[in-house]
C-alpha positions in Angstrom: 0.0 0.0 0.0 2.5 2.2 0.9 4.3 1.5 -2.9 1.2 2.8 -4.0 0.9 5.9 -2.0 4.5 6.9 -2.8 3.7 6.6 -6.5 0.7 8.7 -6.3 2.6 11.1 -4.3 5.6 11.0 -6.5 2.6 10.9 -9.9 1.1 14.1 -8.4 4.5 15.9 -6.9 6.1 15.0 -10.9 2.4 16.8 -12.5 2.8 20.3 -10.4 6.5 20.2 -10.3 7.1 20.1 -14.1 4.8 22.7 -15.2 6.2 25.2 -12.1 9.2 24.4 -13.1 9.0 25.0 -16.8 7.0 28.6 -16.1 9.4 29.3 -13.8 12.2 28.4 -16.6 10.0 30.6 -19.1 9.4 33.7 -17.0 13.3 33.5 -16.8 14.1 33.4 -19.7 11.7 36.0 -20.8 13.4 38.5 -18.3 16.8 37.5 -19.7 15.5 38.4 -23.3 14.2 41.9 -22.0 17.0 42.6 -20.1 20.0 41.6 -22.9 17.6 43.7 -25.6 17.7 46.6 -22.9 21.2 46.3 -22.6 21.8 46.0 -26.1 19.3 49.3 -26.7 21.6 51.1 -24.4 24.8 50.6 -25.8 23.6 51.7 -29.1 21.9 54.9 -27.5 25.7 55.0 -25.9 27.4 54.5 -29.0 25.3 56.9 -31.5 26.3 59.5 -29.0 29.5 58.9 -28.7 29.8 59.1 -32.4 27.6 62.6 -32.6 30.1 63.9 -30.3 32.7 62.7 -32.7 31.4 63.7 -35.6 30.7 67.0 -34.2 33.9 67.4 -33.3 35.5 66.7 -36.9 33.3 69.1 -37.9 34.1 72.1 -35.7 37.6 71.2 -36.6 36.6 71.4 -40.4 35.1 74.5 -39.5 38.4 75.8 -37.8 40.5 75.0 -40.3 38.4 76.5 -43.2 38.1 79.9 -41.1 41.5 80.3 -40.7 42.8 79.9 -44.1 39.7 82.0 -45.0 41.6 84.7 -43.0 44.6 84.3 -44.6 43.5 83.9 -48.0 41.6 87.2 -47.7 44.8 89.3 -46.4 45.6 91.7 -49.5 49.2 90.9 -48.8 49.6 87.8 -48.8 46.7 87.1 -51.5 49.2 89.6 -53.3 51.8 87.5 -53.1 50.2 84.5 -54.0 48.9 85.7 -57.7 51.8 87.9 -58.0 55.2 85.8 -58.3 57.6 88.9 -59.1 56.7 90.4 -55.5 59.3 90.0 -53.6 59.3 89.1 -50.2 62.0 90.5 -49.1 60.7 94.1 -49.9 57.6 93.1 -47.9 59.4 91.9 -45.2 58.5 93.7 -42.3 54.9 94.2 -43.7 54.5 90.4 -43.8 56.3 89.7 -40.3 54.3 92.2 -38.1 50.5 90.3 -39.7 52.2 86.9 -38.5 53.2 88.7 -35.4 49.7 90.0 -35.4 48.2 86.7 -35.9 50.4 84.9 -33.7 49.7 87.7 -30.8 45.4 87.2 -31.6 45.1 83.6 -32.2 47.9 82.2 -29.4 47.0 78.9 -31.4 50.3 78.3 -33.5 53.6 76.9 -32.5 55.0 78.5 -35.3 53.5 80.6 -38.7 55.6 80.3 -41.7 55.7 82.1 -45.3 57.6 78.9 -48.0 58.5 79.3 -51.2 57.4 77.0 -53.9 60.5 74.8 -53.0 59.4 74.7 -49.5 61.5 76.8 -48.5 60.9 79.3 -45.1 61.1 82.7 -46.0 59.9 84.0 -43.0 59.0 82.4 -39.7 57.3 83.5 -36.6 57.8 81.2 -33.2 55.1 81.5 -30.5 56.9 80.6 -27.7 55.8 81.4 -23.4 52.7 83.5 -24.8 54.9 86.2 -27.1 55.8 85.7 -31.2 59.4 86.3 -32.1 61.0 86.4 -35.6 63.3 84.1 -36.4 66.5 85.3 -37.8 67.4 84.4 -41.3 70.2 82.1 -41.4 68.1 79.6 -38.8 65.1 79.5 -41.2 65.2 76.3 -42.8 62.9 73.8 -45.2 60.0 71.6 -45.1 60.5 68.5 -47.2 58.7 68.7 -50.5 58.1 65.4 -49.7 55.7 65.5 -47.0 51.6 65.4 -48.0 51.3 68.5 -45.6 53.7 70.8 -47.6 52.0 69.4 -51.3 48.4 69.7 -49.6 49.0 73.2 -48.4 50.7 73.5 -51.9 47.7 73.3 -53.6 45.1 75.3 -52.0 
């Protein structure tokens, strides 16, 4: 009798276990889905705005860039020089020295502001160094290597 009992008990414990157990299992796993797509939601939200911050910042950089040869390109002097080969810059000298001294004074931005030839040579340079420009003297000027994609980028604008 007692064989009999046990396997009604063991019948009856086997029919409310399994489905408890199974909704149990599926209740589980349905919080494990929402929480991994929740997750999965915030590291996109975290990654798009990490990237808009990015992007932004490439684009105020653009911007920076693009305004400051704007300047430049609109100073009579040098736009002067540019379209006119025969000028020479040694009669301009001290003309074209005080507006990088000007510029370097205003903008504090640049290490150093330099006037090349076509051969990439320095004709004048202006170091910014411990917040004041100074001139450098002639025989230290020197050359930027022809070679190099930022002399034949800034060649060509």
């Amino acid at each position: 009798m007692m064989d009999i009992r046990n396997k009604k008990i063991a019948h009856l414990t086997l029919k409310i276990a399994i489905p408890i157990s199974l909704t149990i299992a599926c209740i589980i796993y349905f919080f494990l889905i929402v929480e991994r797509e929740a997750e999965l939601e915030n590291v996109k939200m975290r990654e798009n705005h990490l990237i808009n911050l990015q992007s932004s910042d490439i684009d105020n950089n653009i911007d920076f860039v693009i305004s400051e040869l704007s300047i430049m390109s609109h100073e009579k002097l040098l736009k002067n020089l540019w379209e006119n080969s025969n000028i020479d810059v040694q009669n301009n000298f001290s003309s074209i020295t005080e507006h990088y001294i000007e510029i370097s004074r205003h903008r504090q931005l640049y290490d150093q502001i330099r006037l090349l030839d076509a051969n990439g040579n320095e004709q004048i340079r202006v170091n910014y160094k411990f917040k004041q420009p100074e001139i450098v003297p002639k025989e230290k000027l020197g050359s930027v290597k022809i070679t190099g994609s930022l002399f034949k980028t800034s060649k060509g604008i």
